[in-house]
C-alpha positions as CSV (number, residue, x, y, z in Angstrom):
1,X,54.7,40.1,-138.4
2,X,55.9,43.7,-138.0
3,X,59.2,43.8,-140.2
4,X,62.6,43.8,-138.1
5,X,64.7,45.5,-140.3
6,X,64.8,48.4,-137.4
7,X,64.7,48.1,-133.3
8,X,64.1,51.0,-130.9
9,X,67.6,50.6,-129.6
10,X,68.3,53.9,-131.3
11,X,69.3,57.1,-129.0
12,X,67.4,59.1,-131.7
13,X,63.1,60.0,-131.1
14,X,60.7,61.0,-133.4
15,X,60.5,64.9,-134.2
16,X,57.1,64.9,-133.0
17,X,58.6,64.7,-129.4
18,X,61.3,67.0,-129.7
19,X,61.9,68.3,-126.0
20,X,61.8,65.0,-124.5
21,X,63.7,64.6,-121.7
22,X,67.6,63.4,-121.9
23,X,67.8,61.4,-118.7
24,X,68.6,58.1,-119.0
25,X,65.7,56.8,-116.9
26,X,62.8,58.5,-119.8
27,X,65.0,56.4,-122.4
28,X,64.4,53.1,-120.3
29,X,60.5,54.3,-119.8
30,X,59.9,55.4,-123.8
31,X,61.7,52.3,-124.8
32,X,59.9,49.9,-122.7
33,X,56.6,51.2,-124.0
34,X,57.4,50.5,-127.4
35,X,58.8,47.1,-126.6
36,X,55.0,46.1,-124.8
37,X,53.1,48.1,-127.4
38,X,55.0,46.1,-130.6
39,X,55.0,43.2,-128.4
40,X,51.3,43.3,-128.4
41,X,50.7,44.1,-131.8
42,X,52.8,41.4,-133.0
43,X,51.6,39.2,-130.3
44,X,47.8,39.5,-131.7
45,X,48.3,39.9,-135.3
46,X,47.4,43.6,-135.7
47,X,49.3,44.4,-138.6
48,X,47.7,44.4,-142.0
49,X,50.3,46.0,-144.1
50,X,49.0,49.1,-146.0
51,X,46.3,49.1,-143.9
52,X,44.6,52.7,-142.1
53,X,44.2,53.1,-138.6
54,X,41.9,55.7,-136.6
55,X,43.8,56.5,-133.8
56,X,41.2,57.8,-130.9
57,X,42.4,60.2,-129.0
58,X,40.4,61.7,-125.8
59,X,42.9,63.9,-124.7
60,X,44.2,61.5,-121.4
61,X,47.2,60.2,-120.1
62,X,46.8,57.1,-122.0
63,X,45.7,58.0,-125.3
64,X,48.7,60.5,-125.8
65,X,51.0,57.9,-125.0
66,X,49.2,55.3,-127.6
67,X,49.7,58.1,-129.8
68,X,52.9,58.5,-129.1
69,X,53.9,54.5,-129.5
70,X,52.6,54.2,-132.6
71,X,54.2,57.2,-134.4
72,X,57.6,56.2,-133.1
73,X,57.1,52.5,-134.5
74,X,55.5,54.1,-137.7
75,X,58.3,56.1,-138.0
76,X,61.0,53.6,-137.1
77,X,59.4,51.1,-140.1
78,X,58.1,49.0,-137.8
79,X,54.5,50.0,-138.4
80,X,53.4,49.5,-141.7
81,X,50.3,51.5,-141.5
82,X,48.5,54.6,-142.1
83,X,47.7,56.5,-138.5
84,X,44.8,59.2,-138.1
85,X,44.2,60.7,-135.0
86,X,40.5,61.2,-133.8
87,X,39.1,63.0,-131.0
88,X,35.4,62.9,-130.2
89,X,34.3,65.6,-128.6
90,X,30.8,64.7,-127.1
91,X,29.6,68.3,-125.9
92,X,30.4,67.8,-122.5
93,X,30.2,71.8,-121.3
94,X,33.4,73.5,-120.3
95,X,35.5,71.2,-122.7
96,X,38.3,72.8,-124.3
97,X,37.8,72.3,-127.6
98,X,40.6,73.6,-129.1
99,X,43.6,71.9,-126.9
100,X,43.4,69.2,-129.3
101,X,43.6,70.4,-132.8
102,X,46.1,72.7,-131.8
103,X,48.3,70.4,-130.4
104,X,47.5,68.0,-133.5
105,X,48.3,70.9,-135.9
106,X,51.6,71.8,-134.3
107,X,52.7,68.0,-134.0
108,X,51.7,68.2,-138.1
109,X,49.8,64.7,-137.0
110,X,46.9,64.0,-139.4
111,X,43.7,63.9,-137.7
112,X,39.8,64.5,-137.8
113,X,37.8,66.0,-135.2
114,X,34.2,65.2,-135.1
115,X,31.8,66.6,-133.2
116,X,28.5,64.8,-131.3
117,X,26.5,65.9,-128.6
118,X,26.4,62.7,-127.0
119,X,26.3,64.3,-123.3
120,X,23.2,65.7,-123.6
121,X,22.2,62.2,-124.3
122,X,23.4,60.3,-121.5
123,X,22.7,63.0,-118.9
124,X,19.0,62.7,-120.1
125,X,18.8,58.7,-120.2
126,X,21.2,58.0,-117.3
127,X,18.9,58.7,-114.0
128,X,20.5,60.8,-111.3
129,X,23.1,59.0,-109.3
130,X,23.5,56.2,-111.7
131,X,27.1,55.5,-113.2
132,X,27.0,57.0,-116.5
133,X,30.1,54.7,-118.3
134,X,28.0,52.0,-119.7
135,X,26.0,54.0,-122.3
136,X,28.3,57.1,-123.4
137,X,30.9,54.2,-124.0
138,X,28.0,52.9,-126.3
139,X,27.6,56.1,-127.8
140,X,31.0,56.9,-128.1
141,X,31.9,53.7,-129.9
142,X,28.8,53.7,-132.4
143,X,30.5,57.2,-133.6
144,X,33.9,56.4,-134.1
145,X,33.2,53.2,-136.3
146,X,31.1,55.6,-138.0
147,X,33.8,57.9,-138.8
148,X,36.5,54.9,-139.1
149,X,33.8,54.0,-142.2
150,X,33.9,57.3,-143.6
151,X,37.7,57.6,-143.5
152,X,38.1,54.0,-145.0
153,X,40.3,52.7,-142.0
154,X,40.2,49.4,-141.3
155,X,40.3,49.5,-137.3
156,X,39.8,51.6,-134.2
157,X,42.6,51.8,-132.3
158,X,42.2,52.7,-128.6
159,X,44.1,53.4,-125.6
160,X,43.2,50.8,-122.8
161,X,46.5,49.2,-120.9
162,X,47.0,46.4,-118.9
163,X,45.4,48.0,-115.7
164,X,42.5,49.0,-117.7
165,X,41.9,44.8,-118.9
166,X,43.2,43.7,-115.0
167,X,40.1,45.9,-113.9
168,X,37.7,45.0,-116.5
169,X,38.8,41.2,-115.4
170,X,37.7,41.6,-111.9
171,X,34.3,43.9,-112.6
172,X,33.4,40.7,-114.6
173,X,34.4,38.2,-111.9
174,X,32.9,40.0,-109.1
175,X,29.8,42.0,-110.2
176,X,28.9,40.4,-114.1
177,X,29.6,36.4,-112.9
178,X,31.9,35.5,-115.7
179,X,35.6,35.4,-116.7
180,X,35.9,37.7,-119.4
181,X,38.6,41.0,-119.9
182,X,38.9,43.5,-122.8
183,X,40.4,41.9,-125.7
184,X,43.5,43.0,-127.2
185,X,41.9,42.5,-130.6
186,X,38.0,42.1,-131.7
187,X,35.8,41.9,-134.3
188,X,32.8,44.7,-134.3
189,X,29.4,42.9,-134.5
190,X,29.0,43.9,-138.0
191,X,32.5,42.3,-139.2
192,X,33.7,45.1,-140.8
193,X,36.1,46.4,-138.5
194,X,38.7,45.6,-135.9
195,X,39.1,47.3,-132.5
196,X,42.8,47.2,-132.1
197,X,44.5,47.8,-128.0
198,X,48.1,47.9,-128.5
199,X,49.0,49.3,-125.1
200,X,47.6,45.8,-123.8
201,X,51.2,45.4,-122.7
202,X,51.9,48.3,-120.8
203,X,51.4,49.3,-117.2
204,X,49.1,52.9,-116.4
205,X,51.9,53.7,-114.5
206,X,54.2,53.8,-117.4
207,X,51.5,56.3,-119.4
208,X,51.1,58.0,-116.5
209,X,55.3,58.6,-116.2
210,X,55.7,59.1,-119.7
211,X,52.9,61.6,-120.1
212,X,53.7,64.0,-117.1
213,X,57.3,63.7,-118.4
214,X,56.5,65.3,-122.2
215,X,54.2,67.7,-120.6
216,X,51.1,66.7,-122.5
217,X,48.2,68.9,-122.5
218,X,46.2,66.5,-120.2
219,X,42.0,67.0,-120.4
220,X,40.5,65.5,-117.9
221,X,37.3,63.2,-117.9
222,X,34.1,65.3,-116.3
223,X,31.7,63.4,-117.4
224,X,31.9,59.3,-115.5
225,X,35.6,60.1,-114.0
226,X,33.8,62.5,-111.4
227,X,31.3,60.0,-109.9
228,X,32.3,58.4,-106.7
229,X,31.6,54.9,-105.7
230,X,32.4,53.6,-109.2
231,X,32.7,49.8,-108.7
232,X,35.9,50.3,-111.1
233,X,37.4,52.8,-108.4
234,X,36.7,50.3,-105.9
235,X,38.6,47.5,-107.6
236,X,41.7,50.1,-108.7
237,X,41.7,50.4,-104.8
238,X,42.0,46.9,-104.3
239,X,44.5,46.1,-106.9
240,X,47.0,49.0,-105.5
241,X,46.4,47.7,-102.0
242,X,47.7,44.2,-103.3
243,X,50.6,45.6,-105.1
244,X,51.8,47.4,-102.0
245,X,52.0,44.1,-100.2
246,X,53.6,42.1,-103.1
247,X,54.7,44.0,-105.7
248,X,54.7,42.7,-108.8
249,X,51.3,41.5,-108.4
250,X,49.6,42.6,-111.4
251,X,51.9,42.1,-113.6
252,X,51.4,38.4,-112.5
253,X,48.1,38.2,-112.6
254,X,48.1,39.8,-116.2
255,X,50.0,37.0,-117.2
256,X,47.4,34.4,-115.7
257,X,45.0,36.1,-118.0
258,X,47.0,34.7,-121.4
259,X,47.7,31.3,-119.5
260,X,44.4,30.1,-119.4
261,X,43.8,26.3,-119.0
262,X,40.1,25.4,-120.0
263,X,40.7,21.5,-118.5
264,X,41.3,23.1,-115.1
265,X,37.8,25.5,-115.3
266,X,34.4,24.4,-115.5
267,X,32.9,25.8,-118.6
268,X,31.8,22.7,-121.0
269,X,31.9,24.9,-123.8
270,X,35.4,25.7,-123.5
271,X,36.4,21.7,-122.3
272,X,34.3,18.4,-122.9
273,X,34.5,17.0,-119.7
274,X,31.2,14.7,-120.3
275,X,33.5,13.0,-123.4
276,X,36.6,12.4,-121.1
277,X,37.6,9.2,-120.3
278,X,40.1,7.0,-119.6
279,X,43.1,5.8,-121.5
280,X,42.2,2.2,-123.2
281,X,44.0,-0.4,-120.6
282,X,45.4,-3.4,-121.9
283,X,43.9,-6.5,-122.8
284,X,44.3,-8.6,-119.8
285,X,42.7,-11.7,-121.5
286,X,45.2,-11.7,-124.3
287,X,46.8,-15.2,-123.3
288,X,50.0,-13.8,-125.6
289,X,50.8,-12.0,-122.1
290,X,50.4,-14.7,-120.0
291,X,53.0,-17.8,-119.1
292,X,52.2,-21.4,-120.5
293,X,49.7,-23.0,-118.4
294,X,50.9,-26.6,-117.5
């Protein structure tokens, strides 16, 4: 458990965000995202005290703000870890490729950049037309628990929120035939480290607030995010359509997803229906429970 002895109900914000805005609303926003974000992390046992983190940062919305969550609870002694930032860059051409370290540099946030052409990969393997997520994800990952290795962290720590699990639910239900999300915590194949996703808790349209609002240096995704017809556009589409009508929608369904009830599915790995059966009924010959016969 992450230590109590300070709570973000503190006026004061970490010197890294100097220039935040004063209004009353961004207070409510920045300290509702550190409520979700510790919530999750203390929710999933994250936490190893002592422990080294490798923060990835790909320059988005969403990965500033993890960023941003973390040093504040780091800073607050609520995090009792080390943090280094980590941006990939993958060779993507017309990337700018110094936004980051700059704006790491002038934040004085510890960090590592490392370089791999993994574009040239993908765009080679991935035929014309097809969706190109799948294997520069693949890529992407097999390089930053490379570098997590090297660095002697102990987890990856990335920036997918609730939407980002909501969506992945419904890809799986509708086009992979299984009920499965991102987990907020998981073991890499090899066992050595942990992929860590504290923003679990928190909505995109929170990052998306609190990201315009400090006036982050936003780079955008030209690789996958300018394909159209993504199947995960498609379902983004039809989660906003449903949150028009009812609002409030996801945020229910998000909490389906940790209310799970394997009696009332049909997996048999997950319930033994073939070994239920019936309560033992009483002995209706036990003459103890009968009158005297005359």
């Amino acid at each position: 458990m992450l230590d109590d002895a300070q709570d973000d109900s503190h006026d004061d914000i970490h010197p890294l965000f100097a220039g935040a805005p004063k209004t009353t609303e961004f207070r409510k926003l920045r300290k509702r995202i550190i409520r979700d974000t510790r919530e999750a992390i203390e929710r999933y046992g994250m936490v190893e005290r002592g422990a080294r983190w490798l923060v990835c940062l790909s320059g988005g919305k969403d990965s500033y703000t993890l960023l941003a969550a973390l040093t504040e609870l780091q800073w607050r002694g609520l995090l009792p870890v080390e943090i280094l930032a980590c941006n990939l860059d993958q060779g993507q051409p017309g990337f700018p490729a110094t936004v980051l370290p700059e704006f790491l540099e002038r934040m004085g946030v510890p960090h590592r950049i490392e370089y791999q052409d993994t574009y040239s990969i993908v765009m080679d393997k991935v035929p014309q037309g097809r969706t190109m997520c799948a294997l520069c994800s693949r890529l992407r990952r097999a390089n930053l628990y490379r570098v997590a290795r090297e660095e002697g962290c102990s987890a990856v720590v990335l920036g997918h929120h609730r939407d980002d699990m909501l969506e992945t639910f419904f890809l799986n239900l509708f086009h992979g035939g299984k009920i499965a999300t991102m987990p907020p915590k998981l073991l890499n194949d090899e066992g050595d480290l942990f992929l860590y996703r504290p923003l679990a808790h928190v909505a995109e349209a929170d990052c998306e607030k609190f990201a315009s609002a400090m006036n982050y240096p936003i780079i955008p995704c030209d690789l996958c995010g300018s394909q159209d017809g993504l199947q995960r556009q498609q379902i983004k589409r039809m989660l906003d359509e449903w949150e028009s009508r009812s609002p409030g929608r996801r945020q229910k369904m998000f909490t389906a997803l940790s209310q799970v009830r394997p009696s009332h599915m049909l997996d048999p790995a997950l319930f033994d229906f073939a070994g239920l059966a019936p309560r033992v009924a009483p002995d209706e010959g036990n003459s103890n429970d009968l009158p005297d016969a005359h």
